[in-house]
C-alpha positions as CSV (number, residue, x, y, z in Angstrom):
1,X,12.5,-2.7,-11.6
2,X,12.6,0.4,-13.8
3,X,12.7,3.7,-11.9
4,X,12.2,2.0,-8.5
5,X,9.0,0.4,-9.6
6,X,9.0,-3.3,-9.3
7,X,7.4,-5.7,-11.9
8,X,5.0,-8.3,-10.5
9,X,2.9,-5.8,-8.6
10,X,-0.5,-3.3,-9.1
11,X,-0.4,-0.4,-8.2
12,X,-3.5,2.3,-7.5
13,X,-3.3,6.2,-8.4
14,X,-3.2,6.9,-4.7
15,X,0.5,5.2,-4.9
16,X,-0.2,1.7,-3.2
17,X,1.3,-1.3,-4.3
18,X,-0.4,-4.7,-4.2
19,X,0.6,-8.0,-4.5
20,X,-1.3,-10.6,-5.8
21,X,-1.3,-14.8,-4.0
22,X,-4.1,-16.5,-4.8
23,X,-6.9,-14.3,-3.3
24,X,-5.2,-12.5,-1.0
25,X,-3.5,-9.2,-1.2
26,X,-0.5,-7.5,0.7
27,X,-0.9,-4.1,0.5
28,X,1.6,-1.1,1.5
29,X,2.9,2.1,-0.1
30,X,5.1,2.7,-2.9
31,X,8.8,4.1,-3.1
32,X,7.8,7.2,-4.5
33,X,5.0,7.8,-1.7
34,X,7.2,7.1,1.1
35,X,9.8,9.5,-0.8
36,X,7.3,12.2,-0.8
37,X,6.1,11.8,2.8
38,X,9.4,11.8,4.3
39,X,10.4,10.5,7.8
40,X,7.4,8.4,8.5
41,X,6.7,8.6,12.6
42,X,3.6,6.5,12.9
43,X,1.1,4.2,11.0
44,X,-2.6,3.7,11.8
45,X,-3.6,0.2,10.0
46,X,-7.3,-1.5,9.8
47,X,-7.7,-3.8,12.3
48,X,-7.6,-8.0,11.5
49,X,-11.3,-9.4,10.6
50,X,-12.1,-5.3,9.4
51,X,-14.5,-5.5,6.0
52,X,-12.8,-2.6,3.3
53,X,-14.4,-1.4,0.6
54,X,-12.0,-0.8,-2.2
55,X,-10.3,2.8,-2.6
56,X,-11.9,4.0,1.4
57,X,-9.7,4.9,3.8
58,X,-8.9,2.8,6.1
59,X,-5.8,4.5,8.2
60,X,-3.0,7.2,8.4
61,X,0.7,7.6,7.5
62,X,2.2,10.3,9.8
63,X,5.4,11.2,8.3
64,X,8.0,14.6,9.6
65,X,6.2,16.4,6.8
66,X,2.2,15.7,6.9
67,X,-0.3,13.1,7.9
68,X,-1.9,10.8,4.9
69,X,-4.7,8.5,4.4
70,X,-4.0,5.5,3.7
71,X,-6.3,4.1,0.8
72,X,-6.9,0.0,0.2
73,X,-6.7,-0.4,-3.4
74,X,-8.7,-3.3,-2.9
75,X,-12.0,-4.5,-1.0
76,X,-12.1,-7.9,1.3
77,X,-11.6,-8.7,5.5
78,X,-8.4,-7.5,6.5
79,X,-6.3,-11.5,7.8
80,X,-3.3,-9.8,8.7
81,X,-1.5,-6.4,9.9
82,X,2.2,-5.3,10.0
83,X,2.6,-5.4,13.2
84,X,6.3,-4.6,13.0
85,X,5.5,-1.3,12.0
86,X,4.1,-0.2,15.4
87,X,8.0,-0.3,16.8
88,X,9.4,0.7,13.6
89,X,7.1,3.1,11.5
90,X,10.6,4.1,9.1
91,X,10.8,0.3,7.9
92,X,8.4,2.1,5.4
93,X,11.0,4.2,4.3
94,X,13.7,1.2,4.0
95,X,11.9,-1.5,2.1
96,X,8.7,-0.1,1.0
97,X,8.2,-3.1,-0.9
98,X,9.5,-5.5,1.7
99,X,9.5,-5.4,5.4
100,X,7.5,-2.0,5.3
101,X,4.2,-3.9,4.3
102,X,1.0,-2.4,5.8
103,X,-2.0,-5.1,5.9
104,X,-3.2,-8.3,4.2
105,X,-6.8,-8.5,2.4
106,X,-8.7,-11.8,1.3
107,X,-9.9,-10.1,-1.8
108,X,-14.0,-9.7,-1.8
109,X,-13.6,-10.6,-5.8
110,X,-10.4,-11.2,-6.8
111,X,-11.7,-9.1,-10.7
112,X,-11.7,-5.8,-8.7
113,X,-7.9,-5.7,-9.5
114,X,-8.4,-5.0,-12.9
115,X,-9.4,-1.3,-11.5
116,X,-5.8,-0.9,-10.5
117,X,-2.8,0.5,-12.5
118,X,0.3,-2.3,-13.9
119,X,3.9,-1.5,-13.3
120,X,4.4,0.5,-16.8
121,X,0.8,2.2,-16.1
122,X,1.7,3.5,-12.9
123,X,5.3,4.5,-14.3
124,X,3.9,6.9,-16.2
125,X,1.9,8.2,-13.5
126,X,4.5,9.2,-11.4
127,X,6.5,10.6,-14.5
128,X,3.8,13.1,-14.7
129,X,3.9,14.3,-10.9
């Protein structure tokens, strides 16, 4: 993980992460989003069986600071949601890339990650913030 950016995941320029098994797709924000947003207060997620189109929105981060959509950086029917995060919105904040997950996609075509950013691509992104 080089500057809080984990290998072995893709990220979009609206700073989520996804992770790849088979063809499906968790999905939740990245370390330096959750940095920006601050204190996050409340998360509105898709709901299970929802149809996404890649880059739409599809919910809100409410953090201390601002509210934020929440983008899927990829297109499918939502088979799972976080549901953790209803009690405990700030598990965003502590493990971004863990327990603070937001939804689970069976990916509509699996080649529509190749529109996303890898580890070293999205590096540089957020070097240029």
């Amino acid at each position: 993980m080089a500057n809080g950016v984990p290998a072995g995941l893709l990220y979009s320029k609206e700073h989520e992460w996804v992770k790849l098994d088979g063809d499906v797709a968790t999905v939740g924000i990245t370390d330096y989003a959750q940095s920006s947003l601050g204190d996050i207060v409340y998360v509105e997620l898709p709901r299970v069986g929802a149809d996404l189109t890649q880059f739409g929105s599809i919910g809100v981060v409410e953090s201390v600071k601002a509210v934020s959509d929440i983008f899927t950086p990829v297109g499918g029917e939502v088979v799972g949601i976080n549901d953790g995060l209803d009690n405990d919105p700030a598990l965003v904040n502590s493990d971004p890339y863990g327990e603070g997950w937001f939804f689970k996609v069976k990916l509509a075509d699996v080649s529509q990650t190749g529109n996303l950013l890898t580890p070293e691509q999205y590096e540089q992104l957020i070097a240029e913030s």
